[in-house]
C-alpha atoms as a printed R data frame, in Angstrom:
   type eleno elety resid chain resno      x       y       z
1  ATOM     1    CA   UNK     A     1 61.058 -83.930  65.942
2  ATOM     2    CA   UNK     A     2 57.793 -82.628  66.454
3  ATOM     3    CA   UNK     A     3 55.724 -84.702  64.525
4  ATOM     4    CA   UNK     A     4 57.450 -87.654  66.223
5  ATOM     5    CA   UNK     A     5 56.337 -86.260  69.128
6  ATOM     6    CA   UNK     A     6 52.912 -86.176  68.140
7  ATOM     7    CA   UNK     A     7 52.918 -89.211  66.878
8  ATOM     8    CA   UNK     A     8 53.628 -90.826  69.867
9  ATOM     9    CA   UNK     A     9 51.116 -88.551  71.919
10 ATOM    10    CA   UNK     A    10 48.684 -89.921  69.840
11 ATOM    11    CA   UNK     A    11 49.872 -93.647  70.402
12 ATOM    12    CA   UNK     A    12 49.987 -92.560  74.304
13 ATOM    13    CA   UNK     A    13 46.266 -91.591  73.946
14 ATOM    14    CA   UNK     A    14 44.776 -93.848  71.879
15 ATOM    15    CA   UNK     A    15 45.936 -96.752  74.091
16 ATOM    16    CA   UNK     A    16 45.383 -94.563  77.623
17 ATOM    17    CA   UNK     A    17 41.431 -93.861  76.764
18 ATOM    18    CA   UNK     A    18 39.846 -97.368  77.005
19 ATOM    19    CA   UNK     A    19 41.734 -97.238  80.491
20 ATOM    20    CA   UNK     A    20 40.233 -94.238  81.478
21 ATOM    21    CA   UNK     A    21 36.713 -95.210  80.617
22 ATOM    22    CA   UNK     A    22 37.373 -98.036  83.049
23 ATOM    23    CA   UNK     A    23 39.001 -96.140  85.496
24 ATOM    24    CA   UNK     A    24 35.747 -93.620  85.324
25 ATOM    25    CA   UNK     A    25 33.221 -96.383  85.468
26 ATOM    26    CA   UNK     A    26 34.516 -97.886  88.420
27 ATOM    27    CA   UNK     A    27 35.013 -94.692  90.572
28 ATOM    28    CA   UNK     A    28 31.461 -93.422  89.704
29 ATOM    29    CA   UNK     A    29 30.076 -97.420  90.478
30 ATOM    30    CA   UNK     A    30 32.137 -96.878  94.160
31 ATOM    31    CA   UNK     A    31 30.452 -93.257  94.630
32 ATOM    32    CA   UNK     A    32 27.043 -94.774  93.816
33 ATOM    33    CA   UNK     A    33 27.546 -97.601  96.173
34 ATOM    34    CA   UNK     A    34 29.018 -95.648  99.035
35 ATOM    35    CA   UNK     A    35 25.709 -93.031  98.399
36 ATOM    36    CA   UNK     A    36 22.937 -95.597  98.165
37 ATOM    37    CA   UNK     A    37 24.484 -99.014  99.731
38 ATOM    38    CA   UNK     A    38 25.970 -97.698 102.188
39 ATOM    39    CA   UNK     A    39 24.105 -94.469 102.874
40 ATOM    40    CA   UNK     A    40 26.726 -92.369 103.635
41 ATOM    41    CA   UNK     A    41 26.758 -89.142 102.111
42 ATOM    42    CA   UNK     A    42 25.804 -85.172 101.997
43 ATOM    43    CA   UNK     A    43 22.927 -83.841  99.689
44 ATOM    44    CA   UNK     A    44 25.946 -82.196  98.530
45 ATOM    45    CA   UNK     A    45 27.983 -84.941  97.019
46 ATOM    46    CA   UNK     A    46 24.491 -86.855  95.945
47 ATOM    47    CA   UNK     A    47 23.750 -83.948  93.550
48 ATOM    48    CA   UNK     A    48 28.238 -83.937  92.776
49 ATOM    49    CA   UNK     A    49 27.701 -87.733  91.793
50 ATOM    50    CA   UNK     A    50 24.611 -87.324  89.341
51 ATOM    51    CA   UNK     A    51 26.058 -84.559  87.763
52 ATOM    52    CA   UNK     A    52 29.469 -86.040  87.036
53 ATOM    53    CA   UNK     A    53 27.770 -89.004  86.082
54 ATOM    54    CA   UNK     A    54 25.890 -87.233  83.374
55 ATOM    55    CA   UNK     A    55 29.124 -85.736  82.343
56 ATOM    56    CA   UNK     A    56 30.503 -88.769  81.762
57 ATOM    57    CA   UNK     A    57 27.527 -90.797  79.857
58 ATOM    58    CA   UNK     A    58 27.367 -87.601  77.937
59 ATOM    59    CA   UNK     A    59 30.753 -87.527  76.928
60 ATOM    60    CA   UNK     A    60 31.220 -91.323  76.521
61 ATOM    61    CA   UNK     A    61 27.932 -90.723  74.077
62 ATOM    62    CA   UNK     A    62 29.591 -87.705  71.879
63 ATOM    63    CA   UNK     A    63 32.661 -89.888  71.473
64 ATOM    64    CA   UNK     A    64 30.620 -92.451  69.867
65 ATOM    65    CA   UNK     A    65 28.676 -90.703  67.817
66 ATOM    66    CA   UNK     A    66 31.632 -88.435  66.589
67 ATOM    67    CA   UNK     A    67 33.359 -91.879  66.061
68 ATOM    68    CA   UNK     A    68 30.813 -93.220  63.677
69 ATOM    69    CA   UNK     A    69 29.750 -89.736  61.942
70 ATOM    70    CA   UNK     A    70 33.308 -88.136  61.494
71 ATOM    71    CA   UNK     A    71 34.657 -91.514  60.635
72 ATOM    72    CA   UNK     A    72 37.309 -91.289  63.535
């Protein structure tokens, strides 16, 4: 039963992380645009947005690279 379960985690998650990327790429794109389009915004969430921005590149970047070293 468990490995069933697993099995279908990994089904769950392997189709649900392409959706995510998306998901996170257009939220940080709408941050960025209410920051610099529309100028509305705290030093406070300017320095939030960069920094969760870098998160995100960097993790996007150690998925890839883990995909083509580890063979994933």
């Amino acid at each position: 039963m468990l490995g069933l379960a697993g099995s279908a985690a990994a089904g769950v998650a392997g189709w649900l992380s392409p959706v995510l990327i998306v998901l996170s790429a257009l939220l940080l794109g709408q941050a960025f645009y209410i920051l610099y389009v529309k100028r509305r915004g705290t030093r406070a969430s300017v320095i939030i947005t960069w920094s969760a921005a870098l998160f995100v590149v960097g993790y996007w970047t150690w998925r890839m690279l883990c995909a083509v070293h580890c063979g994933s």
